[in-house]
C-alpha positions as CSV (number, residue, x, y, z in Angstrom):
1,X,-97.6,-52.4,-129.2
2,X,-96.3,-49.2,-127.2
3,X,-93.1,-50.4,-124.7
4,X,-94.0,-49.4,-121.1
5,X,-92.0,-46.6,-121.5
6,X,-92.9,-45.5,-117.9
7,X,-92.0,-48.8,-116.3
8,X,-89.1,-48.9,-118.0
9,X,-87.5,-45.8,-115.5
10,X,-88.4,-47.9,-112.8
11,X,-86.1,-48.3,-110.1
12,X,-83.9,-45.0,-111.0
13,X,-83.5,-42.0,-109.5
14,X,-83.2,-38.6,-111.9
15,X,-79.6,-36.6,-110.8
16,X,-79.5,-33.7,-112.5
17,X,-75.7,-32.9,-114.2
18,X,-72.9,-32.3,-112.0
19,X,-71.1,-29.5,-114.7
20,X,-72.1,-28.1,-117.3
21,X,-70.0,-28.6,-120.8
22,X,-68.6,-25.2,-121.6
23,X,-66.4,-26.0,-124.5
24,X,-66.0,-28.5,-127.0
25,X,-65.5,-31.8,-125.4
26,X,-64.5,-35.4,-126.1
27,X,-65.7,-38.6,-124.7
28,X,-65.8,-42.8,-125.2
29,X,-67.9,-45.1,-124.1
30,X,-68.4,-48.4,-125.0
31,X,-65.7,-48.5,-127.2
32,X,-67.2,-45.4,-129.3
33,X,-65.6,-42.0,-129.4
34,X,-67.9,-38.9,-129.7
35,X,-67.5,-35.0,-128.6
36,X,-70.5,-33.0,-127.0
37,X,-70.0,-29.3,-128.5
38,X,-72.0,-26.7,-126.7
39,X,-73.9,-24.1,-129.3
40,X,-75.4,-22.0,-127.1
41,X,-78.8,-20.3,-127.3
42,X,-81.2,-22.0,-130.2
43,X,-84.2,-23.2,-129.7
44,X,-83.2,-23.1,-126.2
45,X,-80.8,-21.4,-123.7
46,X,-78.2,-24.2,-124.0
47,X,-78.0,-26.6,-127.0
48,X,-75.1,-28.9,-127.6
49,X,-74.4,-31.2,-130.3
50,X,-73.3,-34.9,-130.3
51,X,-70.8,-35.4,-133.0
52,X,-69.0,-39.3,-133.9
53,X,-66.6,-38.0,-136.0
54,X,-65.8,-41.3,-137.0
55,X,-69.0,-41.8,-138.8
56,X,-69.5,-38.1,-140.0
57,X,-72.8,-38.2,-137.9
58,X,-74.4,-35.6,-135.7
59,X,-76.9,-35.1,-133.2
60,X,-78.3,-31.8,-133.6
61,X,-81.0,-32.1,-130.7
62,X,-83.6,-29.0,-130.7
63,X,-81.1,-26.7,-132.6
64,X,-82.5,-28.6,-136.1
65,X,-85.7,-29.1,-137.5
66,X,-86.6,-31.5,-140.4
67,X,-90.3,-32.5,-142.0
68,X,-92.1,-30.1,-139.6
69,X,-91.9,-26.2,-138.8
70,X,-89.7,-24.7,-136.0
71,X,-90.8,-23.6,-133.0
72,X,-89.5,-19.9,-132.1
73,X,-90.6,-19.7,-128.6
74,X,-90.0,-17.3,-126.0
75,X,-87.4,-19.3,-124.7
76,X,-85.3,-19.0,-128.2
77,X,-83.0,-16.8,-129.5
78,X,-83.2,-16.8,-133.3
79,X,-80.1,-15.1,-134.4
80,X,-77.4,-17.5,-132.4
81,X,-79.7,-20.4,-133.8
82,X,-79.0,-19.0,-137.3
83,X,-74.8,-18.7,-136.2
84,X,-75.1,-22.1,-135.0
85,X,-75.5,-23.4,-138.1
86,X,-71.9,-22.0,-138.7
87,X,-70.6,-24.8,-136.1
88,X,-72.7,-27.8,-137.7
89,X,-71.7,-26.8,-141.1
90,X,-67.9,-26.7,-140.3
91,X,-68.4,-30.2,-139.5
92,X,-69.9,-31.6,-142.9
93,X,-72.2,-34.8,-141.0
94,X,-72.8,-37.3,-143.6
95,X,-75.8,-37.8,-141.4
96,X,-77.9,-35.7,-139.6
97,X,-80.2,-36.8,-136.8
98,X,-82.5,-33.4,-135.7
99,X,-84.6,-33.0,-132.6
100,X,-87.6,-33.3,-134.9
101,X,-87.7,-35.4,-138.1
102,X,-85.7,-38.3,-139.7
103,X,-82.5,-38.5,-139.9
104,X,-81.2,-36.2,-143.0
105,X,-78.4,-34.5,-144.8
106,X,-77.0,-30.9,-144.1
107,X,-78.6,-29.6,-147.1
108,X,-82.1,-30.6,-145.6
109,X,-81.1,-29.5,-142.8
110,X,-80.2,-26.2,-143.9
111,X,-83.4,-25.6,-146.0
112,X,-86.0,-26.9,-143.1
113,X,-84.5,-24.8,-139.8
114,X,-81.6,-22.2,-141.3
115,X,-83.1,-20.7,-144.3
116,X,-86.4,-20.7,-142.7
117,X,-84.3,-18.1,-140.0
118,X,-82.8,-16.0,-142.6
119,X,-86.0,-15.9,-144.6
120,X,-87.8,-14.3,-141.6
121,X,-85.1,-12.0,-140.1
122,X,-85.1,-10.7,-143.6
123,X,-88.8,-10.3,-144.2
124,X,-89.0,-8.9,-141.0
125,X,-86.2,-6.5,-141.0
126,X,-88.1,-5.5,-144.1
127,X,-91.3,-4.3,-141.9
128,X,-89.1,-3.0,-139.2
129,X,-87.3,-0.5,-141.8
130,X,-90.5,0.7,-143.1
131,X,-92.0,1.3,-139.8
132,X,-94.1,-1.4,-139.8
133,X,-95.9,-2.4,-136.4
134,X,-96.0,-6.1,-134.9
135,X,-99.3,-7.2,-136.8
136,X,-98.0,-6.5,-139.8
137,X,-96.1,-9.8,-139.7
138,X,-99.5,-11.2,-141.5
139,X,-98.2,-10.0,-144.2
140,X,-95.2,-12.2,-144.7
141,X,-95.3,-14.6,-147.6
142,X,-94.1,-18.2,-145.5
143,X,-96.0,-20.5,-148.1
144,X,-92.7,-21.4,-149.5
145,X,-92.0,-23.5,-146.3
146,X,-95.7,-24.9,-146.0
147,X,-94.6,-28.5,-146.7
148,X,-93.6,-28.8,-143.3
149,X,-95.8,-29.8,-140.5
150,X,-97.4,-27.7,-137.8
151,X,-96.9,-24.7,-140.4
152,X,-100.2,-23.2,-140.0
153,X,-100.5,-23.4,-136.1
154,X,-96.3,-21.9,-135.9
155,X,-96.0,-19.7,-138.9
156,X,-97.6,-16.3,-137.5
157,X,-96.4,-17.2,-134.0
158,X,-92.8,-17.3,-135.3
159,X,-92.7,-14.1,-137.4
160,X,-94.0,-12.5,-133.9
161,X,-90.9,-13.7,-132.2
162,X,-88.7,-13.0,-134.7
163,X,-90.4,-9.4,-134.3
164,X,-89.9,-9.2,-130.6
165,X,-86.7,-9.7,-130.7
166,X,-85.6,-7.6,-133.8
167,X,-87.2,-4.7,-132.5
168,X,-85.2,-4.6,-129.4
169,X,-81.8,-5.3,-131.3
């Protein structure tokens, strides 16, 4: 049975945030201690993390993807997503909850959303060298990541991004 998810808001009023987090920054409450640390553009303009360093656990929101292809949207930036994962791997999580997916390890986390990244920027920068025009993107070999869900409706869409923006670098 679905909670009345709905109902369950009831009563409250939505305030949006007073600051925004700028740097990384530490917080407790109810008796647990966690940091939010800002990453910057990824999938979106501003992704942060949620780290418990005491558990070696981190909450990756939108800036990983696990189980089920990316989305690079016109709202993402996919070269700060790929330095992001410079931040998340400095802090080793044991545990990795994404913003799409189970919770996983670094190395799944790594394979699913980073190396996908990498793997496109490269192919890419391949067409762009050789004069290649935007539909050429057709082209590119993604099979290797076709385990993951939503690959045939994102696939083509994300090489296009990652076109858009590489061509204007």
């Amino acid at each position: 049975m679905r909670s009345n998810v709905q109902g369950a808001w009831e009563g409250t009023q939505p305030e949006p945030a007073r600051e925004q987090i700028k740097a990384a920054t530490q917080f407790e409450l109810g008796g647990v201690s966690f940091s939010v640390i800002p990453l910057g553009p990824t999938h979106t303009s501003n992704e942060s993390l949620v780290w418990l360093e005491q558990d070696a656990v981190l909450f990756s929101g939108d800036s990983v993807y696990v189980e089920r292809m990316l989305n690079v949207g016109p709202q993402s930036q996919h070269r700060p997503w790929i330095e992001a994962f410079t931040t998340i791997e400095a802090l080793n999580p044991k545990v990795l909850v994404p913003g799409h997916g189970h919770p996983t390890t670094l190395k799944v986390a790594q394979r699913d959303t980073r190396d996908y990244l990498v793997y496109l920027r490269e192919q890419v920068a391949e067409l762009l060298d050789a004069g290649s025009d935007i539909q050429s993107v057709n082209t590119i070999d993604q099979s290797r990541f076709s385990y993951l869900a939503a690959y045939e409706e994102l696939h083509g869409r994300n090489a296009q991004r990652v076109y858009e923006e590489m061509e204007w670098e």
